[in-house]
Each structure stands twice: as C-alpha cells, then as structure tokens.
CHARMM internal coordinates of N, CA and C (Angstrom, degrees):
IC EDIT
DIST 1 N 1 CA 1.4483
DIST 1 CA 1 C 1.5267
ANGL 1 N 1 CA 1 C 109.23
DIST 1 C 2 N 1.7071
ANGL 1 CA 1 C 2 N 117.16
DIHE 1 N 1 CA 1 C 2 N 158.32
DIST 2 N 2 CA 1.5530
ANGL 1 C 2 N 2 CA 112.53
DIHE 1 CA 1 C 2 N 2 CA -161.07
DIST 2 CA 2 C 1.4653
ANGL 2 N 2 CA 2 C 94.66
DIHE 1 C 2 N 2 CA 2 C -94.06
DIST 2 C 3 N 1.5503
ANGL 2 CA 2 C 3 N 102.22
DIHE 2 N 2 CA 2 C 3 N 152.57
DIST 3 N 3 CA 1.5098
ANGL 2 C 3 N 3 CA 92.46
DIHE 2 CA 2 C 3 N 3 CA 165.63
DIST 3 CA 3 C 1.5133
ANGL 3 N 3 CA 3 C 126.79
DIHE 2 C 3 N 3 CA 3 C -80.99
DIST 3 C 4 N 1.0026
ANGL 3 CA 3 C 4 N 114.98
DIHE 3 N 3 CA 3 C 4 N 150.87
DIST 4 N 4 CA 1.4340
ANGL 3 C 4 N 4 CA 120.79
DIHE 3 CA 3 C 4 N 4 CA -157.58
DIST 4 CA 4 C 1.6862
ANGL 4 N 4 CA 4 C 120.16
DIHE 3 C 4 N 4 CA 4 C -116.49
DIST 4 C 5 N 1.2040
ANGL 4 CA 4 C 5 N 112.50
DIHE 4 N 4 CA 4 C 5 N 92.39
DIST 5 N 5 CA 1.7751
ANGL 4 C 5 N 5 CA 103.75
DIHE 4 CA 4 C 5 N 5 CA -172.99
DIST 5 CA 5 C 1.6214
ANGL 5 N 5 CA 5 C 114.81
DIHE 4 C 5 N 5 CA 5 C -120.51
DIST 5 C 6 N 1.3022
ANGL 5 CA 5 C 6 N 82.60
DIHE 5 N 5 CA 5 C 6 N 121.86
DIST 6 N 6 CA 2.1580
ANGL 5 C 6 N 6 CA 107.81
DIHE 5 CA 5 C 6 N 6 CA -162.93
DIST 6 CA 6 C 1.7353
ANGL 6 N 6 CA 6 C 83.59
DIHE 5 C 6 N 6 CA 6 C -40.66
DIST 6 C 7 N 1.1146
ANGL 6 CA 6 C 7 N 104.40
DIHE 6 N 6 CA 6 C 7 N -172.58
DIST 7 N 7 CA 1.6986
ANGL 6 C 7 N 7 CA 121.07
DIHE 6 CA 6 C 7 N 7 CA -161.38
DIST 7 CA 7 C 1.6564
ANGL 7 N 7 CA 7 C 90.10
DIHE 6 C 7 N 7 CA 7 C -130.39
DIST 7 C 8 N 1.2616
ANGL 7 CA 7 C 8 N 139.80
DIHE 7 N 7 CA 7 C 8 N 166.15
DIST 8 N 8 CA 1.1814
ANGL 7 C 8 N 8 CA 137.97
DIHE 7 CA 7 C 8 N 8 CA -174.97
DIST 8 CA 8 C 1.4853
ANGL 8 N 8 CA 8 C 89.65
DIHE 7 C 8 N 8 CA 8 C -102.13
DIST 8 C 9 N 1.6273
ANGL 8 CA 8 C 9 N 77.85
DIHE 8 N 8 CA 8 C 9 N 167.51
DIST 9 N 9 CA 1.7814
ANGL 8 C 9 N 9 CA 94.03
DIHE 8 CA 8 C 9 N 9 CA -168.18
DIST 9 CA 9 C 1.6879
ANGL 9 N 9 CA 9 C 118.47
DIHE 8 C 9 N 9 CA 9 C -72.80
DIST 9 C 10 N 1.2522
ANGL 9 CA 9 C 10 N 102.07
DIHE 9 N 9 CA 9 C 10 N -20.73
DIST 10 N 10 CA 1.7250
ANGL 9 C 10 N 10 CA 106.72
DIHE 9 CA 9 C 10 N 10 CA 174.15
DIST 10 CA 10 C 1.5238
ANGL 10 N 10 CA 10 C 97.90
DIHE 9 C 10 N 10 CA 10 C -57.03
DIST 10 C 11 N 1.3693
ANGL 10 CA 10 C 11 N 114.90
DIHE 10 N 10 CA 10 C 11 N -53.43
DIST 11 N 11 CA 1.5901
ANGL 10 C 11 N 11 CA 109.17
DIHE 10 CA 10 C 11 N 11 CA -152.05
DIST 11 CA 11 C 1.3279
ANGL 11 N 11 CA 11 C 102.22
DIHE 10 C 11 N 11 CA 11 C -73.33
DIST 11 C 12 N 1.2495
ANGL 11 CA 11 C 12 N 139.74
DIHE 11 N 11 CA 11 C 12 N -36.61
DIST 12 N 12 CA 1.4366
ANGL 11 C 12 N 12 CA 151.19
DIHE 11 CA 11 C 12 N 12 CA 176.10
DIST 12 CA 12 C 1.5059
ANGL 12 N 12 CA 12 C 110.11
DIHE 11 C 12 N 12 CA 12 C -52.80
DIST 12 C 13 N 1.8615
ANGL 12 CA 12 C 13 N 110.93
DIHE 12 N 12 CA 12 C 13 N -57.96
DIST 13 N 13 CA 1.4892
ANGL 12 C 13 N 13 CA 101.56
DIHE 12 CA 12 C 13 N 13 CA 158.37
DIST 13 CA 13 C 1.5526
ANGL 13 N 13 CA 13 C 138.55
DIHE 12 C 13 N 13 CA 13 C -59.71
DIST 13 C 14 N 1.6059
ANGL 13 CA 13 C 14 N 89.29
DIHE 13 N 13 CA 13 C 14 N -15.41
DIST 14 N 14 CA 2.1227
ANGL 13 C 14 N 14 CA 96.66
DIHE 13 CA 13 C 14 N 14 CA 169.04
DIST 14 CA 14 C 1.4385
ANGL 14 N 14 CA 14 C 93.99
DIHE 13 C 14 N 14 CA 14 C -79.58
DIST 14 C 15 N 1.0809
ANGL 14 CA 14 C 15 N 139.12
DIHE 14 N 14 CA 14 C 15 N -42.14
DIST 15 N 15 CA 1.1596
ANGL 14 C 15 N 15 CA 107.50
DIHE 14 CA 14 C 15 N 15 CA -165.06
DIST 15 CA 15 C 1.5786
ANGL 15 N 15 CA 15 C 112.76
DIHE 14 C 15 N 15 CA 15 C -101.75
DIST 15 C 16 N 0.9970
ANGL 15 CA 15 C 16 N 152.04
DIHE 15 N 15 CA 15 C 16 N -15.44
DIST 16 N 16 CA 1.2317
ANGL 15 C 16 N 16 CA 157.15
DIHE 15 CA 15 C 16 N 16 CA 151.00
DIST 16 CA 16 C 1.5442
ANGL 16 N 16 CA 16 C 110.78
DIHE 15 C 16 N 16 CA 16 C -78.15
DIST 16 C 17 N 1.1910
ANGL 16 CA 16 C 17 N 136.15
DIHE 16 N 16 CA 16 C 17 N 47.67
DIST 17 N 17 CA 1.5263
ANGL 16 C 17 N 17 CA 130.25
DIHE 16 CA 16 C 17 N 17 CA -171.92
DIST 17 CA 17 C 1.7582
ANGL 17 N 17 CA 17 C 91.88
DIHE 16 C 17 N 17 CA 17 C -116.34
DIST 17 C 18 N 1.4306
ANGL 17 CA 17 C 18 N 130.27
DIHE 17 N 17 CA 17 C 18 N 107.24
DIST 18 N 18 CA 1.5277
ANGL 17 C 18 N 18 CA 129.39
DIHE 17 CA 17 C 18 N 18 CA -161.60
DIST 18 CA 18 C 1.7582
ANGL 18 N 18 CA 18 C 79.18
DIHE 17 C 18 N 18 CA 18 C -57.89
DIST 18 C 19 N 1.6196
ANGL 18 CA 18 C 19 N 82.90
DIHE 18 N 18 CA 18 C 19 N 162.34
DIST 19 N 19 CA 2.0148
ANGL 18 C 19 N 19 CA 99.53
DIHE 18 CA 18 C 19 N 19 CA 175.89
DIST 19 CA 19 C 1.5160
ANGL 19 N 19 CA 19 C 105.63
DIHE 18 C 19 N 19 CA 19 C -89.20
DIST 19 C 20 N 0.7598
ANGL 19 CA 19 C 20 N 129.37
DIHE 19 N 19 CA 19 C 20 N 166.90
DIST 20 N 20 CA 2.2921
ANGL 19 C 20 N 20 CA 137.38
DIHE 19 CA 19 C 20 N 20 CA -138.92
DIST 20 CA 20 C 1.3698
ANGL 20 N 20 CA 20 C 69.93
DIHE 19 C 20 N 20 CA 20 C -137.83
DIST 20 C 21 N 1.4853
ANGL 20 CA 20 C 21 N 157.36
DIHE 20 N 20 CA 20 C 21 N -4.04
DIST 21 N 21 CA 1.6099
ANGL 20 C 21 N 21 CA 129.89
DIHE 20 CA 20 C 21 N 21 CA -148.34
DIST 21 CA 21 C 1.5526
ANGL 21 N 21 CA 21 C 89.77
DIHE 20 C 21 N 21 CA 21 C -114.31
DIST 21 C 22 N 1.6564
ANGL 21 CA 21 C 22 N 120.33
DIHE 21 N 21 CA 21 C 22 N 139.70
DIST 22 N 22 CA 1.0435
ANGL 21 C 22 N 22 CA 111.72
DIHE 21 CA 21 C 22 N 22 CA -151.99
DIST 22 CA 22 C 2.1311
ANGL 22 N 22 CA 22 C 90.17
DIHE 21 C 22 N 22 CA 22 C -135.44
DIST 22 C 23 N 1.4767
ANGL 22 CA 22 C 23 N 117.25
DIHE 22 N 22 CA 22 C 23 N 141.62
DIST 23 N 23 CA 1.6159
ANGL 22 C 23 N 23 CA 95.23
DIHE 22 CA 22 C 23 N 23 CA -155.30
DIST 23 CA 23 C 1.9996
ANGL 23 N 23 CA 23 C 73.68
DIHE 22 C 23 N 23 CA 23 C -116.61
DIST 23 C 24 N 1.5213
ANGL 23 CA 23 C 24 N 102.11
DIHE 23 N 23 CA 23 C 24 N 154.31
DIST 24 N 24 CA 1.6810
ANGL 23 C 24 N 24 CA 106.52
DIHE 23 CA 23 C 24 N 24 CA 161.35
DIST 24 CA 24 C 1.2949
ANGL 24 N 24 CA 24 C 109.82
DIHE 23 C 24 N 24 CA 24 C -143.91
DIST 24 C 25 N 1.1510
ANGL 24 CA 24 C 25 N 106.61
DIHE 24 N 24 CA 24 C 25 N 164.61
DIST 25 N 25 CA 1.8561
ANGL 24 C 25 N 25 CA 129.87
DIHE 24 CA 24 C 25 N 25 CA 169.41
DIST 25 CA 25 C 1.4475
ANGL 25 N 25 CA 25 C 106.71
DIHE 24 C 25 N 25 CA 25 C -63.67
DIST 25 C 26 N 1.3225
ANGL 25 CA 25 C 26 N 122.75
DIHE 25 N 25 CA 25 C 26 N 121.45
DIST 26 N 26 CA 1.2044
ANGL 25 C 26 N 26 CA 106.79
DIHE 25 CA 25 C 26 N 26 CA 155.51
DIST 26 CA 26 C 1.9056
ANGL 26 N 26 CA 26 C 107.33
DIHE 25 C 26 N 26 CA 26 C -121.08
DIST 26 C 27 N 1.1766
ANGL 26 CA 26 C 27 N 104.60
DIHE 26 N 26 CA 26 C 27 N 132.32
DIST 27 N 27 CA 1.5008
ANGL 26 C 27 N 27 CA 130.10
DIHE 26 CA 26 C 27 N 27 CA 167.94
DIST 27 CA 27 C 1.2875
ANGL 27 N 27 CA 27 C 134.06
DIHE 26 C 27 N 27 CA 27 C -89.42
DIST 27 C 28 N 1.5591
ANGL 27 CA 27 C 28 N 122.98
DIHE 27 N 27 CA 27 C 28 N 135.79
DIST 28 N 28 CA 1.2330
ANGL 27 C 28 N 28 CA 133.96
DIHE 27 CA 27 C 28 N 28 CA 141.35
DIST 28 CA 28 C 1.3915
ANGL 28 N 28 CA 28 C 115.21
DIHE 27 C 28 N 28 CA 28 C -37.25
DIST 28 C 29 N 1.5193
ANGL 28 CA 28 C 29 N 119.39
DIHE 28 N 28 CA 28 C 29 N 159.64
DIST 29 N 29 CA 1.3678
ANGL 28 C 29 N 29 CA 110.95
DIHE 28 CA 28 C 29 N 29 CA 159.14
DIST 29 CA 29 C 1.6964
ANGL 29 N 29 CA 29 C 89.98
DIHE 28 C 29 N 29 CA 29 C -167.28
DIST 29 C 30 N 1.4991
ANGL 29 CA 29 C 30 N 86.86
DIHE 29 N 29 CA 29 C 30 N 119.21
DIST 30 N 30 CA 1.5545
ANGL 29 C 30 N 30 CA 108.28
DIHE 29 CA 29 C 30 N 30 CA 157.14
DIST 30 CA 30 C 1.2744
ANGL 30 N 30 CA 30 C 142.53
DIHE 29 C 30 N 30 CA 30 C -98.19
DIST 30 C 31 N 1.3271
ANGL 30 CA 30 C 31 N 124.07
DIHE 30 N 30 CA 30 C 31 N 158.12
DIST 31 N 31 CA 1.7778
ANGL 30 C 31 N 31 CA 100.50
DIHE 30 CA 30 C 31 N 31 CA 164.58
DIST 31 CA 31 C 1.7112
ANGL 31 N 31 CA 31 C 83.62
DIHE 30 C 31 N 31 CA 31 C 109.85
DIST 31 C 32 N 1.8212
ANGL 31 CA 31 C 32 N 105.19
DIHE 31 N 31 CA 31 C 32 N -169.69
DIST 32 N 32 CA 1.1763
ANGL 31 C 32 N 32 CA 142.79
DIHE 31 CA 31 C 32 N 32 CA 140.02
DIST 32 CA 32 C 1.2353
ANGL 32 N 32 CA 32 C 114.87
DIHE 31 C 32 N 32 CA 32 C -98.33
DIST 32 C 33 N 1.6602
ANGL 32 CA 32 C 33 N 104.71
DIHE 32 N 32 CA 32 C 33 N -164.92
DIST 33 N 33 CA 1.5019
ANGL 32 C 33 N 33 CA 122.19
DIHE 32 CA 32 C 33 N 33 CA -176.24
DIST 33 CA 33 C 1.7003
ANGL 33 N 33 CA 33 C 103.98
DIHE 32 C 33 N 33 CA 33 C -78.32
DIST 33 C 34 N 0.8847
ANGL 33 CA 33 C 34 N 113.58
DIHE 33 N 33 CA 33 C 34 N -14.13
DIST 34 N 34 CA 1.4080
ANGL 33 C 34 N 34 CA 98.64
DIHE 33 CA 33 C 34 N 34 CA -172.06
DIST 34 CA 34 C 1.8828
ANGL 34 N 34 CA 34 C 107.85
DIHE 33 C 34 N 34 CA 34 C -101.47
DIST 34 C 35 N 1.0489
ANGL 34 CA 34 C 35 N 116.16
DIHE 34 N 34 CA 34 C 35 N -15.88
DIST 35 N 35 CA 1.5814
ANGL 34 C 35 N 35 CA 133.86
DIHE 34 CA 34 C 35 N 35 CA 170.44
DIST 35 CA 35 C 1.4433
ANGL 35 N 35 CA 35 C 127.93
DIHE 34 C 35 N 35 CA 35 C -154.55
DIST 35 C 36 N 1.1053
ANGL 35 CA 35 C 36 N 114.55
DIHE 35 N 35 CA 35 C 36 N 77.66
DIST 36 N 36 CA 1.2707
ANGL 35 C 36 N 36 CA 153.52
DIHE 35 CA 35 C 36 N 36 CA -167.45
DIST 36 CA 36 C 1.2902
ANGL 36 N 36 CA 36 C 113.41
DIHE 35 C 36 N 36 CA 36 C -103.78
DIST 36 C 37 N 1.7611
ANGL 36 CA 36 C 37 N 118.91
DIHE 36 N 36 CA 36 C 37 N 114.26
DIST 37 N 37 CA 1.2165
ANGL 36 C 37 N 37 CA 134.96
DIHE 36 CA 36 C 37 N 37 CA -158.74
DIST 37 CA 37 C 2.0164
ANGL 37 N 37 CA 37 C 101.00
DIHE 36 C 37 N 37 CA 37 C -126.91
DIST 37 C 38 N 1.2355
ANGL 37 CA 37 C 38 N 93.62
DIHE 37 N 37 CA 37 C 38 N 109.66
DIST 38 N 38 CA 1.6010
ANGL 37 C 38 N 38 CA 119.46
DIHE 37 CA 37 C 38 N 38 CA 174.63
DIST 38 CA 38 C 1.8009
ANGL 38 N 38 CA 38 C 105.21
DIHE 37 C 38 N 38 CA 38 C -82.09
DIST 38 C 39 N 1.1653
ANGL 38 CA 38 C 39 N 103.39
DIHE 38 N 38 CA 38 C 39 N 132.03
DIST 39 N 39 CA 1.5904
ANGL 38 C 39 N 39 CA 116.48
DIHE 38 CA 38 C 39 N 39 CA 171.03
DIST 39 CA 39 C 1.2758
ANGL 39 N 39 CA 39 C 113.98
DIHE 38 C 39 N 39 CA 39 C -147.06
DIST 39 C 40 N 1.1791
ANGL 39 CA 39 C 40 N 126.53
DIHE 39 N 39 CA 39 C 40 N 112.45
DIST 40 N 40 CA 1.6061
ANGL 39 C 40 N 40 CA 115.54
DIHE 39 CA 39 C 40 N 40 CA 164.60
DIST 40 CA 40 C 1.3122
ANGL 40 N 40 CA 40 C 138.10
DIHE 39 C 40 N 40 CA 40 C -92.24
DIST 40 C 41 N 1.3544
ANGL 40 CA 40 C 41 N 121.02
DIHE 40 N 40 CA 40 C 41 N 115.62
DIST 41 N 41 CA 1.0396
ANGL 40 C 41 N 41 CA 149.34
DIHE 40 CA 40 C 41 N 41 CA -147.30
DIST 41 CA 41 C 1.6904
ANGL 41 N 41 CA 41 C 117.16
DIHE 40 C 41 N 41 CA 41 C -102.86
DIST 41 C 42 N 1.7121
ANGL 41 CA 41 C 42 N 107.88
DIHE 41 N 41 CA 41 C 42 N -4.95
DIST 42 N 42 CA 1.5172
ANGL 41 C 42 N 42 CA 102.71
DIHE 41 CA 41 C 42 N 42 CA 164.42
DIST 42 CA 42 C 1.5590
ANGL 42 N 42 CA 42 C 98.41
DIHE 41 C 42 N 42 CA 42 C 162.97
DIST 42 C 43 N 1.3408
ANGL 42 CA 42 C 43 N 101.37
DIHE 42 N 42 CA 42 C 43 N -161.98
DIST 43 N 43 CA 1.3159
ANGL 42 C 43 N 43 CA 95.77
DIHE 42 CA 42 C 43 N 43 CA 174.11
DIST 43 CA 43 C 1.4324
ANGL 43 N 43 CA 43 C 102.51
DIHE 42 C 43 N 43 CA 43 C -124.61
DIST 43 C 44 N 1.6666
ANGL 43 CA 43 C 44 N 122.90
DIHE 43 N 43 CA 43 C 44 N 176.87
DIST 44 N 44 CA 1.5735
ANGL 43 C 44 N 44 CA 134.44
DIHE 43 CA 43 C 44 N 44 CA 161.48
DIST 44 CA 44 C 1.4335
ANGL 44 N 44 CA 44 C 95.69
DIHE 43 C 44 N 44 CA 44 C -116.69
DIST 44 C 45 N 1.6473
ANGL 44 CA 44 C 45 N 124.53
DIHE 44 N 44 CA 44 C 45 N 125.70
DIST 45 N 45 CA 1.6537
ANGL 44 C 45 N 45 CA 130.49
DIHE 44 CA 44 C 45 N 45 CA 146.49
DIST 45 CA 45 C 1.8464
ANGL 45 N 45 CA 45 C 111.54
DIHE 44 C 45 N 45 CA 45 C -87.87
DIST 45 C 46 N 1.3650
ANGL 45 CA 45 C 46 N 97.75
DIHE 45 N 45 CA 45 C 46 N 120.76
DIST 46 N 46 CA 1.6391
ANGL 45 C 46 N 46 CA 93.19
DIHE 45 CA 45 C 46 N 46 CA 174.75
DIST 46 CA 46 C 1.4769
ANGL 46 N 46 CA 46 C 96.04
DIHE 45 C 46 N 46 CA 46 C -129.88
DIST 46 C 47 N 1.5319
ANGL 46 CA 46 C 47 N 104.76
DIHE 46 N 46 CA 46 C 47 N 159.84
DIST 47 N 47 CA 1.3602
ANGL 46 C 47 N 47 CA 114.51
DIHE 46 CA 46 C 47 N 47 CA -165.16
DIST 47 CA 47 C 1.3645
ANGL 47 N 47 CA 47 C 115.73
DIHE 46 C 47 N 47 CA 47 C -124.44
DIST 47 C 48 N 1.3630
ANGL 47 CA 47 C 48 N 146.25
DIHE 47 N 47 CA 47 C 48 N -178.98
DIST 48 N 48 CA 1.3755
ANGL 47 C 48 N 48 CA 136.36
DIHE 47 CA 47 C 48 N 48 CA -164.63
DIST 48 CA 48 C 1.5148
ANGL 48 N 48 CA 48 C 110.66
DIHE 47 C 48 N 48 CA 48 C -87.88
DIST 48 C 49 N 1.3576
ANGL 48 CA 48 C 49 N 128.29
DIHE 48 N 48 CA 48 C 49 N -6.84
DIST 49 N 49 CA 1.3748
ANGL 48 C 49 N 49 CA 148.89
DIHE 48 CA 48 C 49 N 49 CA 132.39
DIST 49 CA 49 C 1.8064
ANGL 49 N 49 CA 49 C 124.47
DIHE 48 C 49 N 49 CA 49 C -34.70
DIST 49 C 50 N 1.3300
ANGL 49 CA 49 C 50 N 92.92
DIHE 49 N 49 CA 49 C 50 N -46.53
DIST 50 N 50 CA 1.3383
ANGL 49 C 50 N 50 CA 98.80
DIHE 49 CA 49 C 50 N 50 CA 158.19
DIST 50 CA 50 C 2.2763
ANGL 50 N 50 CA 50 C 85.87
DIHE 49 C 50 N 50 CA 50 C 97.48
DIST 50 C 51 N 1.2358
ANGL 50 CA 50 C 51 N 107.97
DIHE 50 N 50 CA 50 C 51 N 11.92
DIST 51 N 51 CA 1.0286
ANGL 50 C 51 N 51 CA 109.92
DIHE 50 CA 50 C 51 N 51 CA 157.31
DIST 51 CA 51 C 1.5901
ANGL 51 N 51 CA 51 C 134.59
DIHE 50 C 51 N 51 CA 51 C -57.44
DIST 51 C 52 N 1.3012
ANGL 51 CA 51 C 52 N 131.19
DIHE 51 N 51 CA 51 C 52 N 143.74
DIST 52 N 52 CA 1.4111
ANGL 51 C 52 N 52 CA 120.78
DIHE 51 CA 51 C 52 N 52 CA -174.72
DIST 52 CA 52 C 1.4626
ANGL 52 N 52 CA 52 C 126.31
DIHE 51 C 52 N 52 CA 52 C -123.05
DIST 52 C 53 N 1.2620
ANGL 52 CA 52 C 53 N 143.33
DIHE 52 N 52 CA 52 C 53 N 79.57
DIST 53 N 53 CA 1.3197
ANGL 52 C 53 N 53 CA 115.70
DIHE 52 CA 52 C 53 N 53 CA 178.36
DIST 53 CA 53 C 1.6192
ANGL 53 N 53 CA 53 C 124.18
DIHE 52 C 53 N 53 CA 53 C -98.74
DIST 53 C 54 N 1.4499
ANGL 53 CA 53 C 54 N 97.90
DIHE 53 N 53 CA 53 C 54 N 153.88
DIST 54 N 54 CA 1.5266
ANGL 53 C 54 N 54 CA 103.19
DIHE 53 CA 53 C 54 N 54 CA -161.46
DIST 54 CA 54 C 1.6703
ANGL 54 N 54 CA 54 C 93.05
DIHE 53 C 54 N 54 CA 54 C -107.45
DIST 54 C 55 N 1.7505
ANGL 54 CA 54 C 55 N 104.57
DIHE 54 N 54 CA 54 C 55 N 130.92
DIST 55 N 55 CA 1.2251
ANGL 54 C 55 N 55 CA 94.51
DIHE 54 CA 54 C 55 N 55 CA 172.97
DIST 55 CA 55 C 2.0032
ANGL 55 N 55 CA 55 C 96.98
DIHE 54 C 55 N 55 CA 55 C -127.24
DIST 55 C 56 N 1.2348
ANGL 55 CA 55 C 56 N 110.47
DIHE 55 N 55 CA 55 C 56 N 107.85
DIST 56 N 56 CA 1.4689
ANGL 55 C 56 N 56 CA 106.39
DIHE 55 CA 55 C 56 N 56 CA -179.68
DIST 56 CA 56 C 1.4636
ANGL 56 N 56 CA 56 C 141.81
DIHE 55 C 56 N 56 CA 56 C -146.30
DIST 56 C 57 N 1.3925
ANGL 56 CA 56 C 57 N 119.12
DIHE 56 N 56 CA 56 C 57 N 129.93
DIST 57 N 57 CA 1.3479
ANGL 56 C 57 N 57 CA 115.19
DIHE 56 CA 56 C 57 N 57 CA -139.75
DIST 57 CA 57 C 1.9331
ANGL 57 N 57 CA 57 C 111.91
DIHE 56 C 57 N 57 CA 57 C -50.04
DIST 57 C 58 N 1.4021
ANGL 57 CA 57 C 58 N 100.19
DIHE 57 N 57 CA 57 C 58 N 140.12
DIST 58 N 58 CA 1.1268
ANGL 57 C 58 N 58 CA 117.77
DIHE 57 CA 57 C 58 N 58 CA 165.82
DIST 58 CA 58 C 1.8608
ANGL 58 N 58 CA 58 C 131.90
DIHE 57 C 58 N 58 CA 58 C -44.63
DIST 58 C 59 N 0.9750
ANGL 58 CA 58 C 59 N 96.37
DIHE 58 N 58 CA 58 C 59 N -33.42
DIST 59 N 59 CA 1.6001
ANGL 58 C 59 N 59 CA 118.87
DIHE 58 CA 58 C 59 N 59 CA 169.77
DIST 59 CA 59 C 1.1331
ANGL 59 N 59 CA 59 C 109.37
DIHE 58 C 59 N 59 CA 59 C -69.29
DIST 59 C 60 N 1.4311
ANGL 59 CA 59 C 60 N 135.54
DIHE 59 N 59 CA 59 C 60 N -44.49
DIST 60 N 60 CA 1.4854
ANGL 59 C 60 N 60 CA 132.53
DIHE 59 CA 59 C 60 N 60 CA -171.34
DIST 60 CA 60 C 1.6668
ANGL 60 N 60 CA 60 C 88.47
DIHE 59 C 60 N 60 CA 60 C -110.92
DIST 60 C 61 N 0.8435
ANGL 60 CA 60 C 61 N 153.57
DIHE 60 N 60 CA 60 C 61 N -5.41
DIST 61 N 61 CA 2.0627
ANGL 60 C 61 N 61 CA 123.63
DIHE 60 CA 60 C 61 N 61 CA 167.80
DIST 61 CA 61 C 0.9548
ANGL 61 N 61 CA 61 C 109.42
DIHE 60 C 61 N 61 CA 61 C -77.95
DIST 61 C 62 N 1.9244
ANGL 61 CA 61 C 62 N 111.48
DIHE 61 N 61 CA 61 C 62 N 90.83
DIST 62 N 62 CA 1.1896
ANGL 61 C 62 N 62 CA 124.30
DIHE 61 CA 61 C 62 N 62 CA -163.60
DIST 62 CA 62 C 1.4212
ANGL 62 N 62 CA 62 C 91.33
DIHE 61 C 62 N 62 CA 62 C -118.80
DIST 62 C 63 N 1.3969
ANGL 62 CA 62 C 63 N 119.55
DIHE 62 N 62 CA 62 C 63 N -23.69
DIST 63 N 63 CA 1.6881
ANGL 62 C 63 N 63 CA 128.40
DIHE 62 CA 62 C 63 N 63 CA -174.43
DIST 63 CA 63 C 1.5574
ANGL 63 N 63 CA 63 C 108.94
DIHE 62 C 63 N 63 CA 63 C -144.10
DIST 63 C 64 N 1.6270
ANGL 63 CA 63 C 64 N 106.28
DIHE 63 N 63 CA 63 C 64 N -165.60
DIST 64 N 64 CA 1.4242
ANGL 63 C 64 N 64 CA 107.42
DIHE 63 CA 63 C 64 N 64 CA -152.53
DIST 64 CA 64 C 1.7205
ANGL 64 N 64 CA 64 C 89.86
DIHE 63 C 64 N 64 CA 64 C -91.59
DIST 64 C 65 N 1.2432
ANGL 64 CA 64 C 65 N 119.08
DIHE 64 N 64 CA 64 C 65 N 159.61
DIST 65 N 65 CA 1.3522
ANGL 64 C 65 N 65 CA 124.39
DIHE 64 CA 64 C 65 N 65 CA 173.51
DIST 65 CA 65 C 1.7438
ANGL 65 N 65 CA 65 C 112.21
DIHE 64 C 65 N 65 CA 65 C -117.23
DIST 65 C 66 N 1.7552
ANGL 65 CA 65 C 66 N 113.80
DIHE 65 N 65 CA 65 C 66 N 118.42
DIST 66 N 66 CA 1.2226
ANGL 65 C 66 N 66 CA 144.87
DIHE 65 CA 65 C 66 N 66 CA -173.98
DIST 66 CA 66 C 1.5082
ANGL 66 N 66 CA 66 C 109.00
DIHE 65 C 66 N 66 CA 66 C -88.32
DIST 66 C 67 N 1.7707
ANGL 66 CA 66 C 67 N 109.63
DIHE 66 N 66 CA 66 C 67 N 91.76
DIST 67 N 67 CA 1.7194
ANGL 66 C 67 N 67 CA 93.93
DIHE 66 CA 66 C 67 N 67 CA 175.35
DIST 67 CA 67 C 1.7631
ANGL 67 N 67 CA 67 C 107.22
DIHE 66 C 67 N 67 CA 67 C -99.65
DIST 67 C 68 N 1.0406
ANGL 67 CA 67 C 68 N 114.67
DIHE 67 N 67 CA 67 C 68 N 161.42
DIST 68 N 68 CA 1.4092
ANGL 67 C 68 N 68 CA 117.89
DIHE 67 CA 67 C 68 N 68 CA 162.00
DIST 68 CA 68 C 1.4562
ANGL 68 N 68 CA 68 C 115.50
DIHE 67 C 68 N 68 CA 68 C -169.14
DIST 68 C 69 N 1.7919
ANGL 68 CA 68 C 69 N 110.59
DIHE 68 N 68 CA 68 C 69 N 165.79
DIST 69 N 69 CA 1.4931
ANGL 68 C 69 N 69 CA 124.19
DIHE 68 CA 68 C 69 N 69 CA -147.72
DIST 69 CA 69 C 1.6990
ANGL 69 N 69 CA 69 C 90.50
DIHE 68 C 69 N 69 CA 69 C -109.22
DIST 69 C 70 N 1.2640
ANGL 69 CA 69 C 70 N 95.25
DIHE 69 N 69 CA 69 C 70 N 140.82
DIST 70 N 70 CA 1.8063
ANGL 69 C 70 N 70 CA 102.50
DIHE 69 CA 69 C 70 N 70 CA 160.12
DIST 70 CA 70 C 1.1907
ANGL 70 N 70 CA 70 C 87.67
DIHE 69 C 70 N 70 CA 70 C -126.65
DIST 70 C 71 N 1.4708
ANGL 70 CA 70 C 71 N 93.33
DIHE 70 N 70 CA 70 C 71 N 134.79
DIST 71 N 71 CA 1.7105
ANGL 70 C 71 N 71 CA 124.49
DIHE 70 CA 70 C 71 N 71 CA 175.93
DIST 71 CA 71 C 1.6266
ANGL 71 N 71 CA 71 C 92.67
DIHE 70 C 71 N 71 CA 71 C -91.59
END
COOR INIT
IC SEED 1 N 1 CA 1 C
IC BUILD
C-alpha cells in the first residue's frame, strides 16, 4: 500500500474554500401593478468585494438599469 501524507490545511482550504461569487437575473419590467410584464434581459455577477459586472443583452439596453439589495 502507498504511503499516504495528508496535505496541510492551507492547501485543503485553497481548494475547498466555497466561491463568494454570487450570479442574478436581471429584468425588464413593463406595465404597472396591475399588468406587469417580466423579461430577462441578462445577468449581474457580484463578488464578495461587493464588485459588479453587468453582462446584458444588446437588444434590450434600451434604458437605464436599477440594481438593488434586499437584506
């Protein structure tokens, strides 16, 4: 049998450390409250930095895009 020597704990936490990068929907929204039309139009990647990138289709950046956090 091979010999076998554990890996130190740094390298185990590099490689098993879950990823902080967090992906969302971002949507159109038409209408009012009473008929209200959802489209999604791309995504947002944000990171544990609190960094943001916007990746969103070309066809719909027809207007300004509104992100925000619910705690």
């Amino acid at each position: 049998m091979p010999d076998i020597t554990p890996a130190p704990a740094s390298l185990l936490e590099a490689v098993f450390t879950p990823m902080t990068e967090y992906t969302h929907n971002v949507y159109s929204v038409k209408g009012d409250r009473l008929a209200m039309t959802l489209t999604k139009i791309g995504v947002a990647q944000a990171n544990s930095q609190g960094d943001i990138q916007l990746f969103i289709n070309p066809d719909c950046a027809t207007g300004k895009v509104l992100l925000y956090r619910k705690d």
